[in-house]
Structure formats: C-alpha cells, structure tokens
C-alpha positions in Angstrom: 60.0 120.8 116.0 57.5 122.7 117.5 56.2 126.4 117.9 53.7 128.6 120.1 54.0 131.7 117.6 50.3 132.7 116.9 49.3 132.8 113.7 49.0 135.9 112.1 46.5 136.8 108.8 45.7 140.9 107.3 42.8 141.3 106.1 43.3 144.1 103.2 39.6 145.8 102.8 36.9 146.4 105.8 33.7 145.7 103.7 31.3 143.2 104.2 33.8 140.8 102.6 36.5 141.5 104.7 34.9 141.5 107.6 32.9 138.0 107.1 36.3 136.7 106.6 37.4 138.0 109.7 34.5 136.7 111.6 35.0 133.5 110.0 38.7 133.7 110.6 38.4 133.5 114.4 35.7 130.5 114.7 38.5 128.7 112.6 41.8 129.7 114.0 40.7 130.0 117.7 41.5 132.6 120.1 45.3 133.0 120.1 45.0 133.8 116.4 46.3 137.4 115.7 43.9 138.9 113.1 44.5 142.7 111.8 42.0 144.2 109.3 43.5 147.3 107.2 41.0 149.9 105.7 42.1 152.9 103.9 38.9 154.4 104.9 38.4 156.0 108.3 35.4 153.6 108.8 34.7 150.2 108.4 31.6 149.1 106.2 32.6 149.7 102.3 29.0 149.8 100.7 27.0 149.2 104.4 26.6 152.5 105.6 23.3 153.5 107.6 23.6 157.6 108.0 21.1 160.1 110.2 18.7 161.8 108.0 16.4 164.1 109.8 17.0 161.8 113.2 16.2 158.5 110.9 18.8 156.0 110.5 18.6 155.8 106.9 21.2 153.4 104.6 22.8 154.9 101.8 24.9 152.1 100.4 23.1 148.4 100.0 19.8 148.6 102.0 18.6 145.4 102.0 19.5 141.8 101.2 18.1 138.9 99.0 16.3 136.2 101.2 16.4 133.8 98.9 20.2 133.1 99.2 21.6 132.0 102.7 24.5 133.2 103.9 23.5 137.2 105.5 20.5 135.7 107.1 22.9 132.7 108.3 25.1 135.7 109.6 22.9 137.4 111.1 21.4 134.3 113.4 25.4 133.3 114.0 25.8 137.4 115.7 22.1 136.7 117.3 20.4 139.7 115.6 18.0 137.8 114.0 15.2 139.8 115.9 16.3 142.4 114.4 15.7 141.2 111.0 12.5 142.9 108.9 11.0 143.0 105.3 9.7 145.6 103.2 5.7 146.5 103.6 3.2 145.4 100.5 3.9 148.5 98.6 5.3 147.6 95.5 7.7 149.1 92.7 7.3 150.6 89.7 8.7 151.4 86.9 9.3 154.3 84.6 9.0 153.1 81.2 8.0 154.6 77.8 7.2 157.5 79.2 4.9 156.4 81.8 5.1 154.8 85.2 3.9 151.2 85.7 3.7 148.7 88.3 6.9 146.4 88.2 6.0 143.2 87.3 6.0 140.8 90.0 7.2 137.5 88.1 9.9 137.9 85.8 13.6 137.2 85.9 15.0 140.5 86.3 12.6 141.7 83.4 12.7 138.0 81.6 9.1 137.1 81.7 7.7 133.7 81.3 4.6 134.7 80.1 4.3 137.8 78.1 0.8 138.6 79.9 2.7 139.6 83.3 4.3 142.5 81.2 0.8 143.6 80.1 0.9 146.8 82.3 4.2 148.3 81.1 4.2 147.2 77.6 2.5 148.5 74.7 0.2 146.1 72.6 3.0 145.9 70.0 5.7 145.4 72.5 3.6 142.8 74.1 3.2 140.8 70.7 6.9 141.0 69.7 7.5 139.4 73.7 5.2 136.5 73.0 6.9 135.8 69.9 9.8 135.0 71.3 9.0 131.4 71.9 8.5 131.4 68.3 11.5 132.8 66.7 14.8 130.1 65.9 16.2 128.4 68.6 19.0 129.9 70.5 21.5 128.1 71.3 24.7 129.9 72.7 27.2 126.7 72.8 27.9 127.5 76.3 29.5 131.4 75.2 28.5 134.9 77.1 26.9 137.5 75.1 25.8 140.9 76.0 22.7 141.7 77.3 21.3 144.2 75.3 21.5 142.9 71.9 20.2 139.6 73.2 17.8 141.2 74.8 16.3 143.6 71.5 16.9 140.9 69.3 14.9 138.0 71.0 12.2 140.4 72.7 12.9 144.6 70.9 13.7 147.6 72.2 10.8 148.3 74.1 11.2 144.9 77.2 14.9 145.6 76.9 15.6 149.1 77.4 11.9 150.2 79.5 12.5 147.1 81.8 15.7 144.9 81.9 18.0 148.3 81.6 16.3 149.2 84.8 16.2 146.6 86.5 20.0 145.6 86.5 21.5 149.2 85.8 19.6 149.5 89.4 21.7 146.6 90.6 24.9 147.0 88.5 25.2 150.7 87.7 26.1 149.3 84.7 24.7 149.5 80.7 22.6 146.5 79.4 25.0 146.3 76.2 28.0 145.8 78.3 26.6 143.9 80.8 27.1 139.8 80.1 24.5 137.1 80.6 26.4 134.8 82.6 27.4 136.7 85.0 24.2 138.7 85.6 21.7 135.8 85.2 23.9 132.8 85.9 20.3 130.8 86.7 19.2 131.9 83.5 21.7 130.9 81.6 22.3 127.4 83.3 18.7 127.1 82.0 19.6 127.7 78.7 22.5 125.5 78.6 20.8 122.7 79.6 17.8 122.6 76.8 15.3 125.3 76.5 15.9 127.8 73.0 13.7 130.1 74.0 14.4 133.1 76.9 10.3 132.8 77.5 11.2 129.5 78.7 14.2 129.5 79.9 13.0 132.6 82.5 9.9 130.0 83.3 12.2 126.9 84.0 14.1 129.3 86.6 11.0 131.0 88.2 8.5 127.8 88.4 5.0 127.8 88.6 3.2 130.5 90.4 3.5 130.5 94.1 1.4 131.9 96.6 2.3 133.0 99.8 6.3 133.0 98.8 7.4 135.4 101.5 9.5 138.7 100.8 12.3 138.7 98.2 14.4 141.2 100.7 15.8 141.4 104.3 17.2 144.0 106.3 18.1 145.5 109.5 15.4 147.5 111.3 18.6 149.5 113.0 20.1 149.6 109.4 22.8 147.6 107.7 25.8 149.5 108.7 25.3 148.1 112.1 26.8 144.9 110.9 30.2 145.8 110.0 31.3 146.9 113.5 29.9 144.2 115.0 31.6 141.8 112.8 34.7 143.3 113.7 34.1 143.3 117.4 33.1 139.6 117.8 36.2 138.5 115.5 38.3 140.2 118.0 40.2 141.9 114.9 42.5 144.8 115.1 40.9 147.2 113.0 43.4 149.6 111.4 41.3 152.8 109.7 42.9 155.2 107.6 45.6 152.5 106.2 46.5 152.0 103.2 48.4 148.8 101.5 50.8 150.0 99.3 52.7 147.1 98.2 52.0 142.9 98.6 55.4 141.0 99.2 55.6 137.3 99.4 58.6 136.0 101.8 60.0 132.5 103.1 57.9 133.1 106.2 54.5 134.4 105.0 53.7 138.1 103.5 55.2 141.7 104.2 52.9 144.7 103.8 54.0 148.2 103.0 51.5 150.8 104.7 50.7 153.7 104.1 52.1 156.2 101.1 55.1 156.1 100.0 57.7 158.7 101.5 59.1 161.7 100.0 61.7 161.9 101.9 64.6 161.1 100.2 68.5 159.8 101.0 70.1 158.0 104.3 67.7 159.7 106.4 64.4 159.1 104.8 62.2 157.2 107.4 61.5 153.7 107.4 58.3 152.3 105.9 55.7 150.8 108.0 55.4 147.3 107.6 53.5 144.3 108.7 54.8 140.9 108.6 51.5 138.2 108.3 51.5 134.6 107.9 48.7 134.8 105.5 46.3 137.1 103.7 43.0 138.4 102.5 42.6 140.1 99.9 39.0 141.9 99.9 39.2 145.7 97.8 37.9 146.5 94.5 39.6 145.8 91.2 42.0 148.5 90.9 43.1 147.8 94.3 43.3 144.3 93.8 45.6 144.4 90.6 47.7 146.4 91.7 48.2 144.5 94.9 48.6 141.3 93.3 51.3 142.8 90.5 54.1 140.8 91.8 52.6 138.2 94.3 49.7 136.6 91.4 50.0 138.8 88.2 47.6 136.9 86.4 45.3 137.5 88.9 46.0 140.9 88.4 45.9 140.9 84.9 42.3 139.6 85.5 41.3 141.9 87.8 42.4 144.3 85.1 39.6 143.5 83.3 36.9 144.4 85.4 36.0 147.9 84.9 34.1 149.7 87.9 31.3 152.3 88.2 30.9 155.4 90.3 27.5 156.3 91.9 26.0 158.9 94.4 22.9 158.3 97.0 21.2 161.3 97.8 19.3 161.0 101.0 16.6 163.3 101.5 14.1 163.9 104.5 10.4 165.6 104.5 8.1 167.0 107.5 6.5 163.7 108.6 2.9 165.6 107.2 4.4 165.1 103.8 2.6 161.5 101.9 4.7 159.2 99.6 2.8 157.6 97.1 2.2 154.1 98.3 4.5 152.7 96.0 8.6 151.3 97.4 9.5 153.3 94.7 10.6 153.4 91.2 13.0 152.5 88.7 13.8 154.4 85.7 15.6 153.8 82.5 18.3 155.2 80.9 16.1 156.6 77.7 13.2 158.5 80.0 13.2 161.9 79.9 10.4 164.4 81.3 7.7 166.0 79.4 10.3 168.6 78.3 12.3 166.1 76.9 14.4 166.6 80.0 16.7 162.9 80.8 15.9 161.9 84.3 19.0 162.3 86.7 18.1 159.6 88.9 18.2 156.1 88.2 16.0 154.6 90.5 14.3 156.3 93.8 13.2 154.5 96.9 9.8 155.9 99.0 11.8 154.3 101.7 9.1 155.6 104.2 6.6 153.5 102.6 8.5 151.0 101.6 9.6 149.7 105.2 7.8 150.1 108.5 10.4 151.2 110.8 11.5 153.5 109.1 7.7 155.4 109.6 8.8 158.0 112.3 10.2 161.5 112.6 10.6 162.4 109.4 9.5 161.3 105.4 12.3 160.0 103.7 13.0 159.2 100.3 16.8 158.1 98.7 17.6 158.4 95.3 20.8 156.4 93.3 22.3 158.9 90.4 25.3 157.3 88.3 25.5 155.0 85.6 28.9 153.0 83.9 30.1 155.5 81.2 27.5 157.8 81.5 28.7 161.4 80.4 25.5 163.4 80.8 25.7 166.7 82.5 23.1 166.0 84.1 23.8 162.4 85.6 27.6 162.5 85.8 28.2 162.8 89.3 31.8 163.7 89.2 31.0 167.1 87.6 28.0 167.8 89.7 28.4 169.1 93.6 26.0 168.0 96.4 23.9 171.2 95.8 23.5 170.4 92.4 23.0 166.7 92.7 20.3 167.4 95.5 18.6 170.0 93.0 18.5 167.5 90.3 16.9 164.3 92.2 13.9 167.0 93.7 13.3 168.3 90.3 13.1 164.7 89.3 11.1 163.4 92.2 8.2 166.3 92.4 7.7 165.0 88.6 8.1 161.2 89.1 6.5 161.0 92.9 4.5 164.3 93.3 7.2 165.8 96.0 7.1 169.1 95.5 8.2 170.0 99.0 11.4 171.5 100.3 13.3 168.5 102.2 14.3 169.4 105.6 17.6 167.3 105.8 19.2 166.3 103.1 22.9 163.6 102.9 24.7 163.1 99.4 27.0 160.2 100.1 29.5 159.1 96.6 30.5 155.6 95.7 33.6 156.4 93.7 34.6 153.6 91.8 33.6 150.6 93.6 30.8 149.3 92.0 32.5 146.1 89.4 30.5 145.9 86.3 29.7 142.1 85.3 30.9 142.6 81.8 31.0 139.9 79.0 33.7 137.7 79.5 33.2 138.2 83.5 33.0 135.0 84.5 35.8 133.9 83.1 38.1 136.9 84.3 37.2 135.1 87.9 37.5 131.8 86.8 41.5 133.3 86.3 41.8 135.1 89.3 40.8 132.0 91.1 43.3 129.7 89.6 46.0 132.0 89.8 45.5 132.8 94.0 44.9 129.1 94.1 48.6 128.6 93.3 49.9 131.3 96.4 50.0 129.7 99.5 48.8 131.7 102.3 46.7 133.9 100.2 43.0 134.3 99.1 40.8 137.1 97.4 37.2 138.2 98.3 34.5 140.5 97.6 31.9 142.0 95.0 33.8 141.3 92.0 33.8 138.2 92.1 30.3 135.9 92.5 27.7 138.3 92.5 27.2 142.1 94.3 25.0 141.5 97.0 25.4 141.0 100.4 24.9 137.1 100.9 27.2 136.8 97.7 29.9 138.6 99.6 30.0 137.0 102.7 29.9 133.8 100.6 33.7 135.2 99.2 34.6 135.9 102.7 33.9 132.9 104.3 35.3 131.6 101.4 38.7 132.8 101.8 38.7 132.2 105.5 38.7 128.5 105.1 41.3 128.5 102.4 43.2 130.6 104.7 42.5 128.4 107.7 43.1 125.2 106.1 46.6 126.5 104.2 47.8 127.5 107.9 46.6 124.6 110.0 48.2 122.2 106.9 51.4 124.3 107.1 51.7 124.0 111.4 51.1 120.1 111.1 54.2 119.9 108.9 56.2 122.7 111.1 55.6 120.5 114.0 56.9 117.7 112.2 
C-alpha cells in the first residue's frame, strides 16, 4: 500500500520555540510537507519583540543571546544573517547592592565566586570574610537532591552574597525569588560539579569557571536590526502557514493523527449552533507556556499535564524609554538591583534591573538615548512593583523616579513603550528538573507528538531552539517511521 497524502504537523505556539521547530520541520520533511503554526497572538515572536522607540529599533522582550551555547548562533549562520550578528561595547554592569552601586563582578557563576577577592568591590569586609570561609565550613554533600537557592545560598556564604548579588543576578534572568528558585535547574553546571566531588560552592563555582582567561570574547550576541527580526523570518523560510489570532482550545488524539479545536468555544446553543473550527494533523508541537500546556495535554498526556502543573509562571513589564540624543548615560550596560534595595528614603526600588542600552551596544548609538527597564518579580505584591495594579503612566513614573536616582536621568524621555509579559516567564522551582524529566516520559509515550519551549531546559534563546529542533526530529522521525510501514 502506498500514499501521496502530505504530511501534515501544527505547530501550537509562534515563539522562538515554535518557530525553530518549524524551520527545522521543513529541512526534515521536505517541501510537500504541510506545516501550519497557530498563535493566539496577533504576531509571531513570544518573548522576541524589537519595538520603535524614538525611531530606534529597540527589544523589549530577550535582547540578547548567550554565545557560549550553540544553537542561536548556529541559526543564525543556517538563515545567513550572521553579518548581522554584534556584541555589547566594554561598558560593564553593575550592581545595586547594600545600598550602593558596584561593578558586577566579572568571574563568578551567576554570583558563585571562586575566589572571594573578585567580590571585593560589592561586599563588605565582613561579607567578604564569611565568603572565604566557605571552603572551610563541613562538606556539603547534597546526595544528588535539589534544594533552594536562598537558604543554600545564606547558609554556606550569608545574607549579604546571596540577597546583594545572586538575587539579582537570576531574579534578572528568572523573574523569580532566590528561595524558590532550585539549584539544579538554575545552575545545572554547578551542580554537576558538586555531584561529582568538590564540598565546597567556592570550588565547585571554580571547577565550572576554570582558570582565568584572557581575551575570552563576549558572553552575549544579538541582532544589530533586533531580535524580533528572527521570528518572521523563521516562519518565511519554513514555508509555514502562520495562523495569528488562533487559539487551541482542545488536543484530540485520533486513529489517523490529531484534531484541534480553534478558537473559543461557542455560545450558541441547540441544532443550530455553528460548527467548531477544526484542524486535522498528522502530528504535533506543542510549544506554549505551562498553563497552556496542561491544559492541552489534559486528555492526550495527563501526566505531562500534571507536570506542567507544577511549574508556576511569572509576569513582568519592560518599560522602554527614549532621551534627546544630548542626554549621557553613565558608561556603564547597566545595572541590576535586588529585591531588598530601597532609596535613601527608604523607598523599594521598582525596577529590577535597567539596561543603558545606548551605551551598552553600538548600533544602537543614533537618534535618540535609550534606556529599558524590567519591573516584576514571582509573588511580588508591592504596590509599587506589582505591575498588574500599576497602568503604563504609572509604571513609566516609577522606573524615571528610579533611574534619575540609580543613573543620574533626570530628564523627561521623549518616547516612551511599556510592553507586559503576562504570565509567561516559568520559574525553575525546586523539584524543576524532575517535573521535565515527567513531561518528557509521558510525550515520549504519544506518537506523533512532542513539547517545546522555555520551561523546559533553560530560558534563553539557544536553550529554546535546542527544544524546537528537538521536537522536530522526534516529529520527523515518528512520521517517516510511520510512512515506511504505511507503504508496507
């Protein structure tokens, strides 16, 4: 027996993710594969989104990428925009801690040092001896479990490393708290290090950085025309029908393949109610934030969704402003500031972090100063930093007050672009890995479907387009394995 039907795979979430998978998708399955990608959004992107502030094309969702890992830069070279590719200038961060600001320091493991001299710039003489007693105190040995990071954190090093530098550091990344965020998933290097020997954090952070380099290169890559250029791109060279505006309301597995239900569900009721918009698929990707994901996998993988039930999310807001060009940004990238600061009136800080993006990246120096700031932690109920209770106005008057005392601006912005991230941002909670470790097995056990995206392996971009190629080669291989034995 033999058939010509095209194969046919949804891709449920137009992200990065989603859209890697799609790319991939179409290098796999050749031409006469039929590949439909269905955002609820009316634009493709999810967190890449590059917006006009002031004429600058500015990025208020991820704005840059980690070199070190492969996959983005890979890409990148694969859609031939590899010209295109630049790194931040030699201004560097710094951070708000016990009520000063600092420089960041430069070799640490996401505020792990391995020698308590690099921290001697943001912490005080005591905090300094209580870090290089670390190496000192019992060993600790965690028989392979996941603990939080703030407790490790205070107990091995006190209050003053973890909450003026790690909380920073990784609420910057994870819009999360360091006492519900979990080791393993945060600093998987880390604690790979630990497993295999060292009982200190001092040297476990100096088995995963390694002996001084010079002349390493940047950390971070991005875009000079900004990151939200590669979502539509993605789309166009997978040749994907991209279906804005759409939601999935229900996953069906059938004899054949899948059946989505788009769209919401009627209100019309009796005999004459109006059929619901379907979309029959041999296979599909799964690539949306928890909530979305578990209750899309309710029926088809409910101990997936179970799983994904388990990983809370955060909201979070960028405000974008722009300045007269004749306005000067301290030469710094920018800084990072910790949940505890408050002002010299005993005011708490709005913002958790702000980028000089001006200074901080070279083509960006043009028409206009601008600066972005990122307001919203996990659980935060502050009046001040709960963006769900605070309109645009009011966020926008909160960042300036906090910028003209953190970075001198005292001027009046001439452009200004709040953009919200409600409830995407998965927090990598104690336990996380393992929640993935049971999502995996379970979509492992569904033919014809596969799962994606930040919750998973890591929030960045290169750890997102590792899920989505991912999931397009289980995808591929399922349906090339299930044509061989059709044809038989």
């Amino acid at each position: 027996m033999t058939t010509s039907a095209a194969v046919r795979v949804a891709i449920i979430g137009g992200g990065v993710a989603g859209l890697a998978a799609a790319h991939r998708l179409r290098a796999l399955l050749g031409p006469s594969a039929e590949i439909t990608v269905l955002e609820q959004a009316d634009r493709l992107g999810g967190k890449l989104r590059t917006v006009s502030v002031a004429g600058v094309a500015l990025d208020v969702g991820a704005e840059a990428y980690l070199s070190r890992r492969p996959e983005a830069t890979d890409l990148v070279a694969e859609l031939g925009l590899t010209a295109e590719l630049t790194h931040p200038t030699e201004a560097g961060a710094t951070v708000r801690a016990g009520g000063r600001t600092a420089p960041l320091p430069r070799r640490t493991f996401l505020g792990i040092p391995a020698d308590a001299a690099d921290l001697a710039d943001v912490l005080s003489p005591a905090g300094l001896r209580r870090v290089a007693e670390e190496r000192r105190l019992p060993p600790l040995d965690l028989a392979g479990a996941d603990v939080a990071l703030g407790p490790l954190l205070r107990d091995r090093f006190g209050a003053e490393l973890a909450d003026g530098l790690a909380e920073p550091l990784l609420g910057g990344v994870y819009a999360g708290r360091l006492d519900a965020l979990g080791l393993r998933a945060t600093m998987p290097p880390l604690a790979a290090a630990l497993d295999r020997g060292p009982t200190s954090l001092t040297a476990a952070a100096a088995a995963v950085l390694g002996p001084p380099r010079a002349g390493a290169g940047s950390v971070f890559t991005t875009l000079r025309g900004g990151l939200g250029t590669l979502p539509p791109l993605l789309a166009e060279r997978a040749g994907a029908t991209v279906r804005l505006g759409t939601t999935v309301r229900e996953l069906h597995r059938t004899e054949a393949g899948w059946r989505l239900a788009l769209g919401a569900r009627s209100s019309a009721a009796g005999a004459h109610a109006p059929a619901e918009p379907v979309l029959e698929v041999d296979a599909v990707v799964v690539a949306v934030p928890p909530p979305a994901a578990r209750r899309l996998l309710a029926t088809a993988a409910p101990a997936a969704a179970a799983a994904y039930a388990g990983i809370e999310v955060a909201s979070m807001a960028v405000v974008a402003l722009a300045f007269a060009p004749s306005v000067r940004l301290p030469h710094t990238s920018g800084v990072l500031v910790g949940a505890a600061e408050r002002d010299d009136a005993g005011r708490p800080y709005t913002i958790k972090a702000a980028t000089h993006s001006s200074a901080k990246w070279t083509h960006l120096d043009g028409s206009a100063t601008v600066v972005r700031a990122s307001v919203g932690r996990h659980g935060d109920t502050s009046p001040l930093r709960a963006i769900d209770g605070l309109d645009d106005a009011e966020l926008i008057a909160a960042v300036r007050a906090d910028l003209a005392d953190l970075s001198g601006l005292a001027a009046a912005p001439i452009d200004a672009v709040v953009t919200r991230w409600g409830g995407g941002l998965p927090q990598y909670g104690v336990g996380h890995v393992d929640l993935v470790a049971a999502i995996e097995r379970a979509v492992a056990e569904v033919p014809g479907l596969a799962v994606a995206g930040a919750a998973l392996h890591g929030v960045g971009i290169p750890a997102c387009v590792a899920t989505g190629d991912g999931a397009a080669r289980r995808v591929a291989g399922q349906l090339g394995t299930a044509r061989e034995l059709v044809r038989r």
